[in-house]
C-alpha positions, -999 to +999 in steps of 0.1 A: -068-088-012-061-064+017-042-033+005-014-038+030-013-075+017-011-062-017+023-045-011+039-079+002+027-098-031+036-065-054+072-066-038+070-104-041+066-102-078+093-075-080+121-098-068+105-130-084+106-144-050+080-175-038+071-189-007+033-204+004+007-181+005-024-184+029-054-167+020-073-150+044-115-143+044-112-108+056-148-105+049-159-134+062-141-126+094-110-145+093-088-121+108-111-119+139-107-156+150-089-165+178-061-190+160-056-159+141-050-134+166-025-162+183-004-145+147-013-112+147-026-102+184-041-067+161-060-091+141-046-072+111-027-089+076-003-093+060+018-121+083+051-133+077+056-176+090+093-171+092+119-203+096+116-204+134+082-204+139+078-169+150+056-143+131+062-112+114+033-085+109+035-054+090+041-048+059+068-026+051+086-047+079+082-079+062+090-060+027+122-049+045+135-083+063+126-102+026+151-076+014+176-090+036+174-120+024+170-110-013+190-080-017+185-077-056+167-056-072+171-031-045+137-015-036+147-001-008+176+017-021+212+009-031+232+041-017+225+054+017+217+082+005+192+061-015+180+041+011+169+078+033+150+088+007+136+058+001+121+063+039+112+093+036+091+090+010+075+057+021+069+077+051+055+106+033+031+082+012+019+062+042+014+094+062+000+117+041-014+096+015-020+063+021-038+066+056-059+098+046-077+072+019-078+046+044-097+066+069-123+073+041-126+032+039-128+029+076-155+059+080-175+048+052-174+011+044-200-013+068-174-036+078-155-014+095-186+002+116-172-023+143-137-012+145-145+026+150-175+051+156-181+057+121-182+095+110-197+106+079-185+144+082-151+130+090-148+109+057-162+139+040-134+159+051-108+129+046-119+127+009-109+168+007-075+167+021-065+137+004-074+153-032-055+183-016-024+162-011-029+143-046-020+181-056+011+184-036+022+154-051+015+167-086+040+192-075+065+172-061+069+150-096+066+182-117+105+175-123+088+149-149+104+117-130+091+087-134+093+071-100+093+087-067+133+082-058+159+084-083+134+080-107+138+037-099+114+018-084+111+013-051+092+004-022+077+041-017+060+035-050+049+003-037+030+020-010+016+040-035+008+012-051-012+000-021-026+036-015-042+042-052-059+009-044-072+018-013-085+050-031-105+032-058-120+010-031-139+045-019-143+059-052-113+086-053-090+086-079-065+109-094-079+139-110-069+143-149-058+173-146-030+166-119-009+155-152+027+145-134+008+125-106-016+106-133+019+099-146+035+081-121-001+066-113-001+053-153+039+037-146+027+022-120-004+005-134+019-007-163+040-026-144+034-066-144+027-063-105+004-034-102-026-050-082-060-058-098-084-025-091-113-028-081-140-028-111-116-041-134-127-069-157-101-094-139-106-078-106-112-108-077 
């Protein structure tokens, strides 16, 4: 499963919501095919089939109209004040964390060597800032919270859901002694949604 596709399903799970679920071969090429790209012209998943027959791409955009329609549990804030920190720190995770890992994936992994002039000094340097910014985050949750907002759940966690996964796919993972960020990583892997790591004994 696609880390972006593995927020969708994580949020899914989160609101007990189900609808049909079509499986895409990334490997295989599936997302490169023509009847494919006539969903997602970026040839990228997750998409959303919504009622009309149009299609929805992006994950925290999908995340955000199934919201709408499912308003409880809030996981993208209750308050308004909620709900702007709730962006921010989905920003901050995507931004700073999330998209640092995935540039290790997309400079290091084969079957990305298509999709951009693979640099191994680049990934190099990729896999030092993003340890650097797994320390600022140890900073930031050195108030001992659980979660990254209010101390609920939320949608930022989700992406940080989606980013530890991306991060196991290259081999980086949260260093021991960064105790309040192995903390929120170790919430987040107990909860019932957490995706299957990589490695893992029930891993697919």
């Amino acid at each position: 499963m696609s880390p972006n596709g593995a927020r969708v399903f994580v949020f899914l799970q989160e609101k007990g919501i189900e609808i049909p679920v079509e499986m895409i071969d990334i490997p295989g090429g599936g997302t490169r095919t023509e009847a494919f790209s006539k969903l997602n012209s970026l040839g990228q998943v997750p998409v959303l089939e919504l009622d009309d027959g149009s299609h929805l791409a992006e994950s925290v955009a999908i995340c955000r109209y199934l919201e709408s329609l499912y308003p409880e549990p809030a996981l993208f804030g209750q308050t308004d004040k909620e709900k702007a920190f709730v962006d921010m720190w989905c920003r901050r995770m995507e931004l700073w964390l999330f998209n640092v890992a995935g540039d290790v994936g997309l400079h290091e992994i084969p079957f990305f060597a298509e999709v951009v002039n693979q640099n191994a000094d680049y990934a190099a340097d990729r896999r030092e800032v993003y340890l650097h910014r797994l320390k600022w985050l140890n900073d930031e949750l050195a108030d001992g919270r659980t979660y990254l907002v209010n101390d609920r759940f939320s949608m930022a966690d989700i992406i940080g859901m989606g980013m530890l996964l991306v991060a196991a796919f290259v081999n980086l993972h949260v260093p021991e002694t960064l105790v309040h960020a192995k903390r929120w990583e170790a919430a987040l892997m107990a909860r019932g949604s957490f995706p299957k790591m990589p490695g893992s004994a029930d891993a697919s």
